[in-house]
N, C-alpha and C positions, 0 to 999 in steps of 0.2 A: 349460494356458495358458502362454506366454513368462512366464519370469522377470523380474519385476519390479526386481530389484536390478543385472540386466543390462540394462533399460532405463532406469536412472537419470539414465545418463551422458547419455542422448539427449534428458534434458528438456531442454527449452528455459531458458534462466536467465533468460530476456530476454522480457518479457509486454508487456503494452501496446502499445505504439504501434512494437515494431522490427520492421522489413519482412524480418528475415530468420527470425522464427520459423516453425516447421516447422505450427503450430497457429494460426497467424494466420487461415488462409484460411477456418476457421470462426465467425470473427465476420466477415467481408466481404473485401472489398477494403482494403487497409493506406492512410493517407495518404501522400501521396510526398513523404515531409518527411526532410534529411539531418539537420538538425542544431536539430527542435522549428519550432514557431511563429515568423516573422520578425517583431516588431516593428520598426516603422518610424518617423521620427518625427513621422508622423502619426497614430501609435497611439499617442495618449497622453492620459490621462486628462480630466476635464475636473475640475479641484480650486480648494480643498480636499475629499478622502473622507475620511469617517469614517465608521466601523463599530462595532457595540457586539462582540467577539471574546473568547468566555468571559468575558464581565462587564467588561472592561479595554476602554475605551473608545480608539481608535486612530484618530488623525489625523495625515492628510499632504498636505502643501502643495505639493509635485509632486514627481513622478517618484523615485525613489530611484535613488542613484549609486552608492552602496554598500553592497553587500548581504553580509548573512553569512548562511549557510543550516544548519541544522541538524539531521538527518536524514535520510535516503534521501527521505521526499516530500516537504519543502520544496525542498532540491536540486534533484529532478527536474522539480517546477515551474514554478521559475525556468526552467531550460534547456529547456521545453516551448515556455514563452512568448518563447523566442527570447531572453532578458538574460542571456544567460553573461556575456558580456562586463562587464556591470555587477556581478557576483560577487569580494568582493573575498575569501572565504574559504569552505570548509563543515569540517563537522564530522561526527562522531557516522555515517558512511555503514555502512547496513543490509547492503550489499551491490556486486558493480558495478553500473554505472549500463546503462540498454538502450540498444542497439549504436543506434539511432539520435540519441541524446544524449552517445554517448558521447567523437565528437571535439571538442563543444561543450565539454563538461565536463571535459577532457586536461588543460587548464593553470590550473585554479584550484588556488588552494592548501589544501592542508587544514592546519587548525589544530589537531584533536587525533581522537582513534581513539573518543575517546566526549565527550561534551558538555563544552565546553571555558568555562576559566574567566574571568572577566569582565574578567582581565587581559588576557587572549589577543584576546579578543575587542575591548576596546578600542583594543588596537594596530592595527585594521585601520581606523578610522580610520569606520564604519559609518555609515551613516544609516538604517539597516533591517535587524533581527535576524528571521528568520523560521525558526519551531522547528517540528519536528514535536510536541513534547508539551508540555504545558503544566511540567512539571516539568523542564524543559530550564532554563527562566528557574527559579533558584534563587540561595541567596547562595552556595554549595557550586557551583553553576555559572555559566553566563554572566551570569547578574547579576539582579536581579528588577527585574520591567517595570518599577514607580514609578519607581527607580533609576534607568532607564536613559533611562524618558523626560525624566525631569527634565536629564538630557543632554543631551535633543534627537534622542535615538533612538527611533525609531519600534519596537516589539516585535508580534511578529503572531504566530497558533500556527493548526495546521491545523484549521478549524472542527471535524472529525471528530472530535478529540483531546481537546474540550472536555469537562470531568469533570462540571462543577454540571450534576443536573437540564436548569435552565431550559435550558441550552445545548447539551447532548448530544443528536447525533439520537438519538431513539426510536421506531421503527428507520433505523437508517442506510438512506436511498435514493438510488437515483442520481441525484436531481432535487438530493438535498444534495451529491452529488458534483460534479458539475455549477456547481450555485453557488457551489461553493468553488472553482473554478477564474475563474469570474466574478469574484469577489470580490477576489482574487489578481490579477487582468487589473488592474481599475479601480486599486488600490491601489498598482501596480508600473508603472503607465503603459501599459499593452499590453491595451486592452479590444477592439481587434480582434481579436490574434491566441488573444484567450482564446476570442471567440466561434467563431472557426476549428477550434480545440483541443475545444470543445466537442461541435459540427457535426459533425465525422472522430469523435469518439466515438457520440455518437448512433447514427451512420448504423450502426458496428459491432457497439453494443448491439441495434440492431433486426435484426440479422442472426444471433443469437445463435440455435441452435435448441437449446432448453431439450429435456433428457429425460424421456419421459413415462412411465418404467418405474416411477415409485414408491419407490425407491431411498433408503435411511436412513444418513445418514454421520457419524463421528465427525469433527473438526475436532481436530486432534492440533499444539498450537506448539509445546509442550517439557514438561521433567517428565520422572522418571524414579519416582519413588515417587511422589508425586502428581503426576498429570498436567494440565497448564495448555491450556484445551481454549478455542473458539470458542463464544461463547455466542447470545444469540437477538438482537441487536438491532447488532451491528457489523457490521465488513467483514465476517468471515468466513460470520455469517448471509448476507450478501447474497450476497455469489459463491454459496457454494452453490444459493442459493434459485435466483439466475439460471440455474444450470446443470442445476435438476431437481431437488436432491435435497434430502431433508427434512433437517433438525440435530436429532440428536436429543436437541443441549440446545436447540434453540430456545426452549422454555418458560423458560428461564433470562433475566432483562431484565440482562440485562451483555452487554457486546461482547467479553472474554473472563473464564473465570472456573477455578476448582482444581473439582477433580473425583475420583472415586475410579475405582479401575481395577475393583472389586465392581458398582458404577452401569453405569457403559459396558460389561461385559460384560452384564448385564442387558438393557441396550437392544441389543446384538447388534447393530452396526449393518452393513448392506452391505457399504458401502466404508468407508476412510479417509483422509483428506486429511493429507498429512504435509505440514509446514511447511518447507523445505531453507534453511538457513543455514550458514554456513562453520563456527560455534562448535556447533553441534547439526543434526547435516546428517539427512538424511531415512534414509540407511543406519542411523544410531544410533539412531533413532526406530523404526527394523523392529529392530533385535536387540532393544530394550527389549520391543515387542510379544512378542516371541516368548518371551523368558526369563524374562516375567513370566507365573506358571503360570495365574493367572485370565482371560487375554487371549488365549495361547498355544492355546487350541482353539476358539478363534471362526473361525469357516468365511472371515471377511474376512480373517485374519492369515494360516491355512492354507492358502489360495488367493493370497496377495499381492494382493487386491483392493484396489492404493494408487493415489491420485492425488497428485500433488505440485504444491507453488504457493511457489515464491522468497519468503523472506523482504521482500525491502522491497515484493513485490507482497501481503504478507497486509494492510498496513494502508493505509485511504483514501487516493486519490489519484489521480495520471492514468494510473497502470497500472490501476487498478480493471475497469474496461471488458476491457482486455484477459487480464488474469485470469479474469476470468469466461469470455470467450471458448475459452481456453487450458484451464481445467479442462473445461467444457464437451464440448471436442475430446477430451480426454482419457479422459472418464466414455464417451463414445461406442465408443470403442477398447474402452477395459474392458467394457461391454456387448457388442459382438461377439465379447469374446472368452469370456465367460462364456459367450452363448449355444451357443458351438460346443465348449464342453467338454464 
C-alpha cells in the first residue's frame, strides 16, 4: 500500500467548514461562507442570558464588544459566528486557523503563544473572556472567573471542556456540539448565524457515510513512554464512532486518559489515529510506534495503517463535524487500500 509518511504532507490541516479540503466532499456539499457566519445587527440576542457554564453562573446584558478568546475553539467560534471584528485579542492557538476563517482572523492580535495572564488580558480592555479550558481561568493565568466578574467581565469556557461530573458530557454528542454553538450564538449576540452555523453542519453530519467494516482504532494525542490516548466518552470517542470505528479504550469513561503501550498492543488495534500538532507532529508519533519493540510488530504500525486529525480539530467545536467527515474519507481510502493488498 502507498506510504503513509509520504502522504502526510497531503493531509489536509484545514477540517471543518474550509471549502478547500480535499476530504470535504465526503460529509456533503461545503457551506459557501468566506469568512464564518455574518452576524447582522439584527442577530442579536434578546437579553439579559444567563447560563449556568461548569457551575459558574454567566450573565450578559448585551452583546459583547470585546472579546478575548482563548484557544483554538473559542477563537474559531467567534469567527464562525461571523464577530471577528468584535475580537480584541486571542491567545493560547492549537494550531492555524481553517483557510475559511482564516482572512477573518489575519488582524487580531494575539496576546501570548499559551494562556495569557490576567495582566495582558486586562489591557485589552475586555467585556468577554471566552476559554477553551476551564483551567485557562487561573491566578497563574488570565485571572479566575469571580475575579474577573467582579470586574464586569463576563468569563465563558467551552461547555465540552467542563471537568465536574454534573457538567461534562457523558458521552460527548453532537446534539452537545450543536448547543454549544447555540449557546455561544445567544450569549455573543449572533443567534441567527449560530442557527446557520448549525443547519450547514447538520446537513454535513447526515452525509457522513460511516464504515461498516468493524474496524478497532487506537486514538494516539501524545506520549512517548506513556502514551496519552482518546478515551470513551470525549471528542475523540465521537469522531471515531462517527466514522465507523470502535475505540478500543471506549470502555474508559474519560474523554482522554495515559495508557501503557503492553494494553494497546494487546488490543491490536486496526488502524491508528495520530493526532498532528506542530510541537508533536504525526511523523514523531510513527517513529515512536515503530522504536517502541511492543507496538513495532502490530500489523497497523507495519502496514502504516494511520489516519490523521489536526490538532485544534481533536477537541470539541465547530470543526467537530468536519473531522469526522475528514477521517471518515480517510478510513475509506485506507480500506481500499488494504483491501487491494
Amino acid at each position: 500500500m502507498p506510504s503513509t509518511r509520504s502522504a502526510l504532507a497531503c493531509v489536509p490541516l484545514v477540517l471543518a467548514l474550509a471549502a478547500c479540503s480535499p476530504d470535504a466532499s465526503a460529509g456533503g456539499p461545503e457551506p459557501d461562507e468566506s469568512t464564518g457566519s455574518s452576524a447582522t445587527s439584527a442577530d442579536v440576542s434578546t437579553y439579559p442570558v444567563t447560563v449556568d457554564n461548569c457551575g459558574s453562573e454567566v450573565t450578559v446584558t448585551e452583546a459583547p464588544e470585546r472579546i478575548v478568546t482563548i484557544k483554538s475553539t473559542s477563537t474559531e467560534m467567534v469567527l464562525a459566528l461571523g464577530l471577528g471584528d468584535r475580537l480584541v485579542g486571542t491567545a493560547f492557538s492549537d494550531g492555524p486557523l481553517p483557510e475559511n476563517l482564516t482572512e477573518a482572523g489575519a488582524d487580531v492580535p494575539i496576546l501570548a503563544e499559551r494562556a495569557p495572564s490576567e495582566e495582558v488580558v486586562l489591557e485589552t480592555e475586555p467585556d468577554f473572556v471566552f476559554a477553551g479550558w476551564e483551567s485557562n481561568f487561573s491566578a497563574d493565568g488570565a485571572g479566575e472567573r469571580a475575579d474577573l466578574q467582579q470586574l464586569g467581565i463576563a468569563t465563558y469556557v467551552s461547555p465540552a471542556a467542563c471537568q465536574e461530573p454534573e457538567y461534562q458530557p457523558n458521552p460527548l454528542t453532537f446534539e452537545d456540539v450543536f448547543a454549544s454553538i447555540t449557546e455561544a450564538g445567544d450569549l455573543l449576540g449572533a443567534p441567527d448565524a449560530a442557527a446557520d452555523l448549525v443547519a450547514d453542519q447538520q446537513t454535513q453530519l447526515d452525509q457522513i457515510e460511516a464504515s461498516d467494516a468493524g474496524l478497532t482504532a487506537l486514538w494516539y494525542s501524545s506520549g512517548s513512554d506513556t502514551p496519552f490516548v482518546g478515551a470513551g466518552i470525549g471528542a475523540p470517542q465521537l469522531l471515531m464512532e462517527t466514522a465507523g470505528l470502535t475505540n478500543i479504550m471506549a470502555g474508559t469513561e474519560e474523554t482522554w486518559t495515559s495508557a501503557s503501550w503492553e494494553a494497546i498492543a494487546d488490543a491490536n488495534p486496526d488502524v491508528i489515529v495520530l493526532v498532528d500538532s506542530a510541537w508533536n507532529t504525526a511523523d514523531h508519533k510513527i517513529e515512536v510506534l515503530e522504536s517502541t519493540p511492543t507496538t513495532a510488530v502490530l500489523p497497523a504500525v507495519q502496514e502504516e495503517r494511520y489516519l490523521i486529525v489536526p490538532f485544534p480539530a481533536s477537541e470539541a467545536g465547530m470543526r467537530s463535524v468536519g473531522a469526522a467527515a475528514d477521517l471518515a474519507a480517510q478510513l475509506a481510502e485506507l480500506e481500499q487500500a488494504m483491501a487491494g493488498a
